[in-house]
N, CA, C and O of each residue as an XYZ file, in Angstrom:
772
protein
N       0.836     -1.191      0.000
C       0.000      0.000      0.000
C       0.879      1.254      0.000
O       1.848      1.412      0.743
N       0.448      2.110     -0.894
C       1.369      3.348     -1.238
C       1.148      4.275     -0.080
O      -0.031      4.176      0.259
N       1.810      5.153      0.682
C       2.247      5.926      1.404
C       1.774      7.187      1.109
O       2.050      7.503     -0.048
N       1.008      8.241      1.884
C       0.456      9.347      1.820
C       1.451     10.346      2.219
O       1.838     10.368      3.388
N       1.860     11.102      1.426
C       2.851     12.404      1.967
C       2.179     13.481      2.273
O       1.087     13.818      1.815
N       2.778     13.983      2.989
C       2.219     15.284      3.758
C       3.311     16.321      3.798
O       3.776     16.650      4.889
N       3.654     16.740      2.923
C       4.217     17.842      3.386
C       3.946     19.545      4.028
O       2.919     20.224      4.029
N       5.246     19.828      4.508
C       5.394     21.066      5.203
C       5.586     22.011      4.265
O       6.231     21.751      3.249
N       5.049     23.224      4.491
C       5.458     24.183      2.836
C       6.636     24.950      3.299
O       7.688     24.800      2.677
N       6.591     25.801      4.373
C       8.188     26.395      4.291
C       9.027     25.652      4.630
O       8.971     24.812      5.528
N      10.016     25.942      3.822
C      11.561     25.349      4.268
C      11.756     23.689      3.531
O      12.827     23.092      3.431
N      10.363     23.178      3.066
C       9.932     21.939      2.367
C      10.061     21.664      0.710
O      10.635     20.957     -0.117
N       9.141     22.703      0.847
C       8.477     22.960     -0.997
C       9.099     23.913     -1.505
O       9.591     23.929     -2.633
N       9.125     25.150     -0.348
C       9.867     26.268     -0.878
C      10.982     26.629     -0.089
O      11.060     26.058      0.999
N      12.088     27.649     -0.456
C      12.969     27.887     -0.090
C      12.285     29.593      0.957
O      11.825     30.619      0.457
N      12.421     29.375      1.962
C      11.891     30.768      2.950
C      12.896     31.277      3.897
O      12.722     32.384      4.406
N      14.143     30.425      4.237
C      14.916     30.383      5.217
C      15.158     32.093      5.758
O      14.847     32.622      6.825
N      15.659     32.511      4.856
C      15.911     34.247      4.992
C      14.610     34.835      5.366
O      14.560     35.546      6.370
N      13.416     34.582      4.571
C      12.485     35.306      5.028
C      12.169     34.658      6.151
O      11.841     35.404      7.074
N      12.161     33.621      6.354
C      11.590     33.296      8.186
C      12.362     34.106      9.016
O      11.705     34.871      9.721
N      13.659     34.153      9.136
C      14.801     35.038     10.113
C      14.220     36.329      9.852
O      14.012     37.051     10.827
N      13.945     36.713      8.780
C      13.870     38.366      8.946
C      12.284     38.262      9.446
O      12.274     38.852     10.526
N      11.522     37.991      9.282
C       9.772     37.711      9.814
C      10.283     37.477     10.986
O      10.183     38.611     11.453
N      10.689     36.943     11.693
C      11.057     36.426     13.120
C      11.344     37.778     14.107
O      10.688     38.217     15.051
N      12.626     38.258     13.474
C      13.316     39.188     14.169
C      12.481     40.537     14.068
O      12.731     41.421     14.887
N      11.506     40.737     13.109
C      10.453     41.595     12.631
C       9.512     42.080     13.562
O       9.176     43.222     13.876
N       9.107     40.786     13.990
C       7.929     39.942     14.741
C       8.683     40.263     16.003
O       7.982     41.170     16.452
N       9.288     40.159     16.531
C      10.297     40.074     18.083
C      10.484     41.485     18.251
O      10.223     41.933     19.367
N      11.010     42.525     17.084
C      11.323     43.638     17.516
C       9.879     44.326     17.770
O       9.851     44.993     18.804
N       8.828     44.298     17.123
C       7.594     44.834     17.309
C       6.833     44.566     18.576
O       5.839     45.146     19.012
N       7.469     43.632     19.038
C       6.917     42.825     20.472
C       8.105     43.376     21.520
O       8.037     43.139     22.726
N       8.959     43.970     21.050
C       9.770     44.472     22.081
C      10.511     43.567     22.495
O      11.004     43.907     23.571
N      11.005     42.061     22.005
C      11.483     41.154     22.938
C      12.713     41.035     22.044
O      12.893     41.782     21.083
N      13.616     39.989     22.429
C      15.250     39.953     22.287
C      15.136     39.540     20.661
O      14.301     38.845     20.081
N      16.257     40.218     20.192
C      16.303     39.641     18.812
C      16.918     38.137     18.377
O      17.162     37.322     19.266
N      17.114     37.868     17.213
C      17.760     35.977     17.297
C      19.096     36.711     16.011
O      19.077     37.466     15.039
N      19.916     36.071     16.635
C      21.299     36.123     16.038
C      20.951     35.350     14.849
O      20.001     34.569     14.796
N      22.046     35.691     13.564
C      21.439     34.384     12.526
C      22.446     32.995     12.753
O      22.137     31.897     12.291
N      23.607     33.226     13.488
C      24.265     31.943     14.626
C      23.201     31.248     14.960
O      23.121     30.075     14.596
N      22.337     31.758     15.604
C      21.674     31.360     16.830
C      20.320     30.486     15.841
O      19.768     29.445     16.197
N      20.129     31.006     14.985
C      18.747     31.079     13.888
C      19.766     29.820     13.429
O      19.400     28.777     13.969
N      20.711     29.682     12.746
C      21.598     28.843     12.052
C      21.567     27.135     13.029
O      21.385     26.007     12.571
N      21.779     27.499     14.230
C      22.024     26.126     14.742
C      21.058     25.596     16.367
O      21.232     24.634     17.114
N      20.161     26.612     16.395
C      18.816     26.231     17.127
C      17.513     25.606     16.470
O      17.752     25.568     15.263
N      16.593     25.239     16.645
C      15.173     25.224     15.970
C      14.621     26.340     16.605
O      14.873     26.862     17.691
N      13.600     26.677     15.481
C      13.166     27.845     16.243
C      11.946     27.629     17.181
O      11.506     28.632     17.743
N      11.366     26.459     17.406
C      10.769     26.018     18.559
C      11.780     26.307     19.866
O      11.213     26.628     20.911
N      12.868     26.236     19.871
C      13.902     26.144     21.017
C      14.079     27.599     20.717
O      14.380     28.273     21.702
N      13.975     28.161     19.718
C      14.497     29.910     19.986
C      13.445     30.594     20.858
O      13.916     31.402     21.659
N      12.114     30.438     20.869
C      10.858     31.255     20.991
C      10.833     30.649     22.264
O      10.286     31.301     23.154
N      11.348     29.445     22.572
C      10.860     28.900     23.979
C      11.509     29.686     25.110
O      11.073     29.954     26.230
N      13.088     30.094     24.310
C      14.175     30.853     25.046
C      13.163     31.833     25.586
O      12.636     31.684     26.689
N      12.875     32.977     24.662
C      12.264     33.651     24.929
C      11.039     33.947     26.031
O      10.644     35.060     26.378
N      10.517     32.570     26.513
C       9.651     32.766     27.196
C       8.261     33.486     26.893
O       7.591     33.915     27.832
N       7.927     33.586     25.862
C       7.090     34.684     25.040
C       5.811     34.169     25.535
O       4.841     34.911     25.381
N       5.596     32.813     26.212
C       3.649     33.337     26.616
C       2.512     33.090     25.345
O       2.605     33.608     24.232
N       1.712     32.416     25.676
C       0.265     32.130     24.321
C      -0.345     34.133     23.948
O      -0.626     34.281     22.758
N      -0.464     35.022     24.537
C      -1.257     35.826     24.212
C      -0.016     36.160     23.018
O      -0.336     36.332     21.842
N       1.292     36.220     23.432
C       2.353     37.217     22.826
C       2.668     36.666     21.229
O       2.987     37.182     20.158
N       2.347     35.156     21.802
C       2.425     34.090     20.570
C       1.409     34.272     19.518
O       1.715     34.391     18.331
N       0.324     34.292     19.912
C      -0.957     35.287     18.743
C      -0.413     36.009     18.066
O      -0.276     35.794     16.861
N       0.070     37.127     18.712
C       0.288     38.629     18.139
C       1.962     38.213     17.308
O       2.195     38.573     16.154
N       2.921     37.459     18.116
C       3.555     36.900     16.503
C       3.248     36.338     15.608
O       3.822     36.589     14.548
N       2.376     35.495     15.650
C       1.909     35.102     14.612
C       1.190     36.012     13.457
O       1.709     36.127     12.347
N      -0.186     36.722     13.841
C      -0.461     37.858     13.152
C       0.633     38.878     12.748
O       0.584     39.352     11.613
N       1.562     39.227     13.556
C       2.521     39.938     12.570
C       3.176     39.394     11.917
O       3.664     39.971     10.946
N       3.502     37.836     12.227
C       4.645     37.036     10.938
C       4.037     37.079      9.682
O       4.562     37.238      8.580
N       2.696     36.892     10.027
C       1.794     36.178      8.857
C       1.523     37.437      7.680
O       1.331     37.333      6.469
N       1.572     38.306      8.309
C       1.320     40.149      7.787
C       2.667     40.226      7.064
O       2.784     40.775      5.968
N       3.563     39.716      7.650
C       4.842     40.437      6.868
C       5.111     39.354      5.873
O       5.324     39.684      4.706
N       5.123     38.069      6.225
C       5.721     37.203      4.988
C       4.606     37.549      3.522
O       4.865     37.419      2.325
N       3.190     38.076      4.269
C       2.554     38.213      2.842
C       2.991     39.413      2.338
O       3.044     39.259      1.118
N       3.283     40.368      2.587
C       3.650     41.454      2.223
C       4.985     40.959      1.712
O       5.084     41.731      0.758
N       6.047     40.247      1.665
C       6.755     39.977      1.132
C       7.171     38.561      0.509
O       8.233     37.956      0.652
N       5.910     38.168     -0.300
C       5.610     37.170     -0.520
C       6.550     36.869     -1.968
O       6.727     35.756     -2.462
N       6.854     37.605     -2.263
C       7.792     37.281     -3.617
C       9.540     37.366     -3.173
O      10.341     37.901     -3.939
N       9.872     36.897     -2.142
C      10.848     36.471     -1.401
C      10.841     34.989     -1.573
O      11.908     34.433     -1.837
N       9.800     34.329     -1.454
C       9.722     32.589     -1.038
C      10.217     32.118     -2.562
O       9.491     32.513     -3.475
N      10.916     31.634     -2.784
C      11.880     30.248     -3.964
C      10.905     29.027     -4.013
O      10.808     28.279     -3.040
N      10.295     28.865     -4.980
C       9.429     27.038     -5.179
C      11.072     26.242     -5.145
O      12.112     26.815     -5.472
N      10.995     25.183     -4.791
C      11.784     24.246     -5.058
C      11.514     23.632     -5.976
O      11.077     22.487     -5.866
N      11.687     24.190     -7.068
C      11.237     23.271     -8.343
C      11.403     22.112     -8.369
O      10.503     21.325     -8.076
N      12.665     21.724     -8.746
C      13.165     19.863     -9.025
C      12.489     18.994     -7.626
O      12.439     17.774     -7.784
N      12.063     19.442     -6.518
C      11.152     19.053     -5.175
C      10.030     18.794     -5.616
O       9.616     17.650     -5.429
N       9.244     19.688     -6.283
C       7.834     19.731     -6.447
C       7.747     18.457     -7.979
O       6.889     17.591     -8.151
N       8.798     18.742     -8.760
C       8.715     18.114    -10.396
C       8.459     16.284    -10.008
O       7.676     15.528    -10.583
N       9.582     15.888     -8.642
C       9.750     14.808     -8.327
C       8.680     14.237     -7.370
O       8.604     13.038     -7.103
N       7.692     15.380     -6.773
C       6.372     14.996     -5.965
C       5.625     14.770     -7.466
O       5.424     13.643     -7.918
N       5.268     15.935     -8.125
C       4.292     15.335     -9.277
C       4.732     14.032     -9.522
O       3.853     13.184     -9.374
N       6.022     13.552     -9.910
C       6.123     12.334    -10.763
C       5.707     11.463     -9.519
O       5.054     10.543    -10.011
N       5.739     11.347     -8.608
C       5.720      9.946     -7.795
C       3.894      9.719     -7.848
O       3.291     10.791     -7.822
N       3.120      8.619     -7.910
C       1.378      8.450     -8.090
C       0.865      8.244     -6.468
O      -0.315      7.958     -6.268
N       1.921      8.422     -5.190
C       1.429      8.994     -4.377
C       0.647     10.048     -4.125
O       0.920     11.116     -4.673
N      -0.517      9.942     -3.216
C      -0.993     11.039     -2.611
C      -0.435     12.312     -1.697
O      -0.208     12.407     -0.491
N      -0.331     13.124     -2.657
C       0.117     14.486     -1.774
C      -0.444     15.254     -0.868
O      -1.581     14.781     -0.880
N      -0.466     16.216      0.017
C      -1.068     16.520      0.927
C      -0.056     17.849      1.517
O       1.174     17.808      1.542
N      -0.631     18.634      1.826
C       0.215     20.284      2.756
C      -0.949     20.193      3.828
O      -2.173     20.122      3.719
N       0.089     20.232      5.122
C      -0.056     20.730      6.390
C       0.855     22.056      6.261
O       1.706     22.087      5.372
N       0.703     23.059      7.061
C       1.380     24.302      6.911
C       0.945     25.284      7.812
O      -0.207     25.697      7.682
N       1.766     25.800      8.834
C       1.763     26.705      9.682
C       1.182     27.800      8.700
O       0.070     28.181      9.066
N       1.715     28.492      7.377
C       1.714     29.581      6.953
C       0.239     29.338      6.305
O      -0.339     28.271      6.507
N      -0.328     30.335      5.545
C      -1.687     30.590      5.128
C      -1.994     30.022      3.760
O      -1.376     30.173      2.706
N      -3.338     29.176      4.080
C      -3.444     28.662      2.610
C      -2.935     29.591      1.597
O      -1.858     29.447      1.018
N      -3.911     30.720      1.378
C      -3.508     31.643      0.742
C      -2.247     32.083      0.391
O      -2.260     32.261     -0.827
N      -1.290     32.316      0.802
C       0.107     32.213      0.556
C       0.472     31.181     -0.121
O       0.700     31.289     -1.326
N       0.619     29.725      0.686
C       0.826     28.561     -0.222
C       0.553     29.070     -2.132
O       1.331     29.199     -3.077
N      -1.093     29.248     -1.957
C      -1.386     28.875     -2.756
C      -1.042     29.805     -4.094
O      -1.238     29.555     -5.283
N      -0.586     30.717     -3.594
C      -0.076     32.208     -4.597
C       1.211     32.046     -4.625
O       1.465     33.042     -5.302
N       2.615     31.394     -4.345
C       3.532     31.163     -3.786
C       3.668     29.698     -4.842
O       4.830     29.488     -5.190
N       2.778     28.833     -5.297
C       3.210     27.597     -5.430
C       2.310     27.244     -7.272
O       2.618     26.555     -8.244
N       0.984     28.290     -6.886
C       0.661     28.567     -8.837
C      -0.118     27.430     -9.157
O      -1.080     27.018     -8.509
N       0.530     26.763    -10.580
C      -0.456     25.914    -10.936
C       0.141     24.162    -10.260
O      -0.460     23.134    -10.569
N       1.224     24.165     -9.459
C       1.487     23.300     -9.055
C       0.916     23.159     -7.535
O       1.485     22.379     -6.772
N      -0.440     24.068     -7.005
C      -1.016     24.348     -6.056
C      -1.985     22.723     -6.470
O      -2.059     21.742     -5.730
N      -2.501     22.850     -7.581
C      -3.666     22.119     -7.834
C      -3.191     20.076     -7.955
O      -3.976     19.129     -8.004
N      -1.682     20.063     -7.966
C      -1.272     18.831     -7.651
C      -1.538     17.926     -6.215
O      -1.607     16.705     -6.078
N      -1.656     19.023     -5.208
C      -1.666     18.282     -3.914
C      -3.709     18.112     -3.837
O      -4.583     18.838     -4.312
N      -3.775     17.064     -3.172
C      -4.949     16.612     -2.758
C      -5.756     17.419     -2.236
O      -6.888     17.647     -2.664
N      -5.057     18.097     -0.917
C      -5.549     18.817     -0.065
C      -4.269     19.468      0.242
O      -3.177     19.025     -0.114
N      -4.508     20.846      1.113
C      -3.813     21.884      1.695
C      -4.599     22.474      2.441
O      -5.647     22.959      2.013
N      -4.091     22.560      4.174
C      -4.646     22.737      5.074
C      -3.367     23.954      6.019
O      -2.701     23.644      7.007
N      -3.370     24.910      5.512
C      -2.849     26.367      6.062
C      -3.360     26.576      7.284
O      -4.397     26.043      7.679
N      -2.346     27.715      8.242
C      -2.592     28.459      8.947
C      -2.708     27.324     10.483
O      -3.259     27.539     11.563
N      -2.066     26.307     10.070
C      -2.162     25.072     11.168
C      -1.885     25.637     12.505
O      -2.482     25.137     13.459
N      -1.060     26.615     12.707
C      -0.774     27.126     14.128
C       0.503     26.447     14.441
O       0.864     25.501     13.742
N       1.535     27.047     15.894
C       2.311     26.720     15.901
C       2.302     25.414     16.788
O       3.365     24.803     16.685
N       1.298     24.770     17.709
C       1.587     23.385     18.276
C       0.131     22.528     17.792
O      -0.387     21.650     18.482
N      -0.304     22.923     16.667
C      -1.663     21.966     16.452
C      -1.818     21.105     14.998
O      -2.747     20.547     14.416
N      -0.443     21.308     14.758
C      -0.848     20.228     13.316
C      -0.808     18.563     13.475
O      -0.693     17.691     12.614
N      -0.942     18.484     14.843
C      -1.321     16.683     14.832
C      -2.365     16.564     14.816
O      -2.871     15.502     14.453
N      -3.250     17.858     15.296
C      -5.314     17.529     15.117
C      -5.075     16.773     13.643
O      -5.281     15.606     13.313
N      -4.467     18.115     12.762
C      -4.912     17.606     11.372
C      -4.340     16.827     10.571
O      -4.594     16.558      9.397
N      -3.071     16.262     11.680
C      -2.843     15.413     11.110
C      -2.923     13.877     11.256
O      -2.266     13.115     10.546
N      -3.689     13.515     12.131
C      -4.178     12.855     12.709
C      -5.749     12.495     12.587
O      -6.347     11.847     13.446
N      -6.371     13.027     11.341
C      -7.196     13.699     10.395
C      -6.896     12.835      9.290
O      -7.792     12.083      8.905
N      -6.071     12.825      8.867
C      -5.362     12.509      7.406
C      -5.659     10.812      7.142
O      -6.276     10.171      7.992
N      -5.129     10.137      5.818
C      -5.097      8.780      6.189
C      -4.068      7.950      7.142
O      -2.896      8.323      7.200
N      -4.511      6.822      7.887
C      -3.338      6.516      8.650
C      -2.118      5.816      7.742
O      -1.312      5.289      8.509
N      -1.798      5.676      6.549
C      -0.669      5.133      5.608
C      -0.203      6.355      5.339
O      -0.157      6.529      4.121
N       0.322      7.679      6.226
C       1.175      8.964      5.543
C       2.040      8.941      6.538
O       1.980      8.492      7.683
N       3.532      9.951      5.426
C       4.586     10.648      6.026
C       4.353     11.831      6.404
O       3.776     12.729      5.790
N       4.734     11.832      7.266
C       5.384     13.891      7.154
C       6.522     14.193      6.821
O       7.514     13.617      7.270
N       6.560     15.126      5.999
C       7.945     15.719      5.610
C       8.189     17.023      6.271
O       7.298     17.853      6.092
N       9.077     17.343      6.908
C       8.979     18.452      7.489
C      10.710     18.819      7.690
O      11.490     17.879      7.846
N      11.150     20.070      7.672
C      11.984     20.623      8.313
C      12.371     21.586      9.387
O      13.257     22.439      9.415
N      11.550     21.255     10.190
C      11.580     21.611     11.784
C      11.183     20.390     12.764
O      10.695     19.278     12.560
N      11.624     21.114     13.965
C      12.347     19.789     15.080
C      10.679     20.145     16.157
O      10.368     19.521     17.172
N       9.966     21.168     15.588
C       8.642     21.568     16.616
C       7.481     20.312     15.569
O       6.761     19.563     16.230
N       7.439     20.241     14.290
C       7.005     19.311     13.568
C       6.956     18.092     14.153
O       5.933     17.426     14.312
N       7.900     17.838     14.429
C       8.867     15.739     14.467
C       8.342     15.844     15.726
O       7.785     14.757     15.872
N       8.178     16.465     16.705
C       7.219     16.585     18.068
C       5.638     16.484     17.752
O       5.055     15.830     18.617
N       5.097     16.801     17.088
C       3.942     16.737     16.847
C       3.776     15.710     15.994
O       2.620     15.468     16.343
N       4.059     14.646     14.887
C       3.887     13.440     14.204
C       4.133     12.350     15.815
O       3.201     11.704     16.294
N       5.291     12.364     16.308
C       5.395     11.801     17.926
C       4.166     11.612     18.675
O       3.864     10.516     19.148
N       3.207     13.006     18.836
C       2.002     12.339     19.492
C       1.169     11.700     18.931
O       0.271     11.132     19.552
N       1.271     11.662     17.843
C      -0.075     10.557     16.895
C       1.096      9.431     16.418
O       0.452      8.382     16.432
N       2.181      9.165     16.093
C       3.074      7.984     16.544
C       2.831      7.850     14.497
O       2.783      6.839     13.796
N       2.728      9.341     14.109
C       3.136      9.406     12.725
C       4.429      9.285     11.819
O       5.225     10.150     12.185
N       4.832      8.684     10.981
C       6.388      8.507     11.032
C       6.589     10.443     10.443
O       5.788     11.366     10.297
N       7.799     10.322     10.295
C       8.439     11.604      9.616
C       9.524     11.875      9.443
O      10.362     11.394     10.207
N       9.972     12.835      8.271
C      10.886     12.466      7.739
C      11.627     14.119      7.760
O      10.885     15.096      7.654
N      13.041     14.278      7.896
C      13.426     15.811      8.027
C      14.426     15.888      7.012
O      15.276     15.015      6.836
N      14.286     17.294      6.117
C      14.680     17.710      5.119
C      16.263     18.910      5.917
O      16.487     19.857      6.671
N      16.979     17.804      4.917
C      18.116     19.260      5.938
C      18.771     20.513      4.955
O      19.886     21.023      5.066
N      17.648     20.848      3.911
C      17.420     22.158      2.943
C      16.509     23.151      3.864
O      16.099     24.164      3.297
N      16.252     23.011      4.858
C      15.098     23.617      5.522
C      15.886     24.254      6.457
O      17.096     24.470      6.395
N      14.901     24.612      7.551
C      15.086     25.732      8.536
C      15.697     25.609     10.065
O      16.204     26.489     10.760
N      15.409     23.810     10.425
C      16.441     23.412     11.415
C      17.936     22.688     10.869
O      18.253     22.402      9.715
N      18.475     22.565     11.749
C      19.765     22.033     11.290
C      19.639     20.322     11.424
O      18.907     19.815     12.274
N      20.370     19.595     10.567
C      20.143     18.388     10.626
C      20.407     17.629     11.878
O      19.672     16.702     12.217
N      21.387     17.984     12.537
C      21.459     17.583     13.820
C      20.537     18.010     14.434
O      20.263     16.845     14.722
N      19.773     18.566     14.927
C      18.890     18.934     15.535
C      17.224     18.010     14.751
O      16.185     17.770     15.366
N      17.448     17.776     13.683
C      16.494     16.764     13.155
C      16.783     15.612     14.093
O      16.043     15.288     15.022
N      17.747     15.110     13.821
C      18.575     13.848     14.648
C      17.898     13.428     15.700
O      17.192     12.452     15.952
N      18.448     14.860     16.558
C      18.363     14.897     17.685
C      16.572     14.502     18.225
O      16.203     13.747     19.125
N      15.964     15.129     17.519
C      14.645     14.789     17.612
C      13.980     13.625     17.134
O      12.778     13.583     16.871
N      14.610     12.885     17.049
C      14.174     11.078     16.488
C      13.422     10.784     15.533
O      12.606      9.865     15.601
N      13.686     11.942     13.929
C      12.975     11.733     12.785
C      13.396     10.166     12.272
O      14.476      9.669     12.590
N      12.473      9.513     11.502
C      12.224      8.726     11.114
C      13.261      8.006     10.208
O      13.549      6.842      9.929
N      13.801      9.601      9.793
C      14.655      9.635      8.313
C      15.045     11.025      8.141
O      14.476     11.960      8.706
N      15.851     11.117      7.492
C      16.705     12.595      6.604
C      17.053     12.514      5.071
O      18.017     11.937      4.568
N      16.022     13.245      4.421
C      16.290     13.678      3.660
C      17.712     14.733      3.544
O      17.797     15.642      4.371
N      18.563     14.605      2.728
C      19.850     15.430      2.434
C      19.773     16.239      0.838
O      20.152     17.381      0.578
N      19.125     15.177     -0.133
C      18.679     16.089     -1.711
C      17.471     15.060     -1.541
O      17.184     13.961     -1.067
N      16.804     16.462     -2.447
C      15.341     15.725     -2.930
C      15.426     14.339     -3.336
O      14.537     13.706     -2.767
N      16.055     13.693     -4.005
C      15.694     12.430     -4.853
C      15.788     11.342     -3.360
O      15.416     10.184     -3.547
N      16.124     11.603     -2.374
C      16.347     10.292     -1.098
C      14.741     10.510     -0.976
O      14.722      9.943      0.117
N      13.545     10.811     -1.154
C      12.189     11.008     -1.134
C      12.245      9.820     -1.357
O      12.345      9.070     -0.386
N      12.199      9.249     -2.738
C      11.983      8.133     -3.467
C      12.031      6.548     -2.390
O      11.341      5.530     -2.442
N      12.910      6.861     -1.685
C      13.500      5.656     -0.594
C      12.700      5.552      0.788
O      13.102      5.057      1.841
N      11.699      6.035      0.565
C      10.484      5.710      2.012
C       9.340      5.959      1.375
O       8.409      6.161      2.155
N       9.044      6.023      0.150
C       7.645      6.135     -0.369
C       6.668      5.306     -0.327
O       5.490      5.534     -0.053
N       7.334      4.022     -0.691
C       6.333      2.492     -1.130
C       6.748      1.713      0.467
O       6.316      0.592      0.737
């Protein structure tokens, strides 16, 4: 039985890395709180950066609404990963987006290769994409490149898989007991079936 993918859109599908750091530090200075070194951005997850911070659920809203404000406003920053997306079309797996960021974005951001995935489910929030993913069929991956992700497939005992083109560092994938590591797109192919 073929394997349901799920992927993550930033740092996954598309290339955002720069714009997440600058949205971040954007988001932090408007909130008045400490800025993130790009050291620090480079070899933390940013689940472990924000936690530093101590930032609190109300404060966490109001980053979010301002992240979400600025990455659209600078929405022609985000890179498709082309040869990523060319090698999802070719595989006759079921595709699927979970995604912190906004359908809407995705879907202006990704064009006519929007209409390849099954479903796309935006704006997931920062600790709730196991509702929906846990939602999904039980034969899927997650693909993800963050270490706050590989925590959330963990409570539904979803496998997952970490991309180290993305936004945590691979050790820090590791460290978090992904399933698998992706290093170039084509290692996809090797946990599909």
């Amino acid at each position: 039985m073929r394997k349901n993918l799920i992927f993550d859109f930033d740092g996954v599908l598309v290339d955002s890395k720069d714009l997440i750091f600058e949205t971040l530090n954007y988001s932090l200075k408007r909130l008045k709180l400490p800025l993130i070194s790009y050291e620090d951005f480079e070899k933390k997850s940013k689940h472990q950066l924000l936690k530093e911070r101590s930032i609190g659920k109300i404060k966490t809203i109001f980053l979010l609404i301002i992240a979400r404000r600025y990455i659209y406003q600078n929405i022609d920053k985000i890179k498709v990963n082309s040869d990523f997306i060319k090698l999802i079309k070719e595989c006759p797996n079921e595709s699927y987006i979970v995604s912190s960021n906004s359908k809407k974005v995705i879907k202006k951001v990704l064009k006519e290769d929007f209409t390849h995935f099954k479903k796309c489910f935006g704006s997931a929030g920062m600790s709730g994409k196991h509702k929906i993913l846990s939602s999904l069929p039980n034969n899927s991956i997650y693909i993800t490149d963050e270490v706050r992700d590989v925590i959330e497939c963990h409570h539904i005992n979803m496998p997952v898989l970490g991309v180290t083109w993305g936004i945590d560092s691979e050790q820090s994938l590791k460290d978090s007991k992904c399933n698998g590591i992706l290093t170039q797109f084509k290692d996809l192919l090797l946990y599909i079936n």
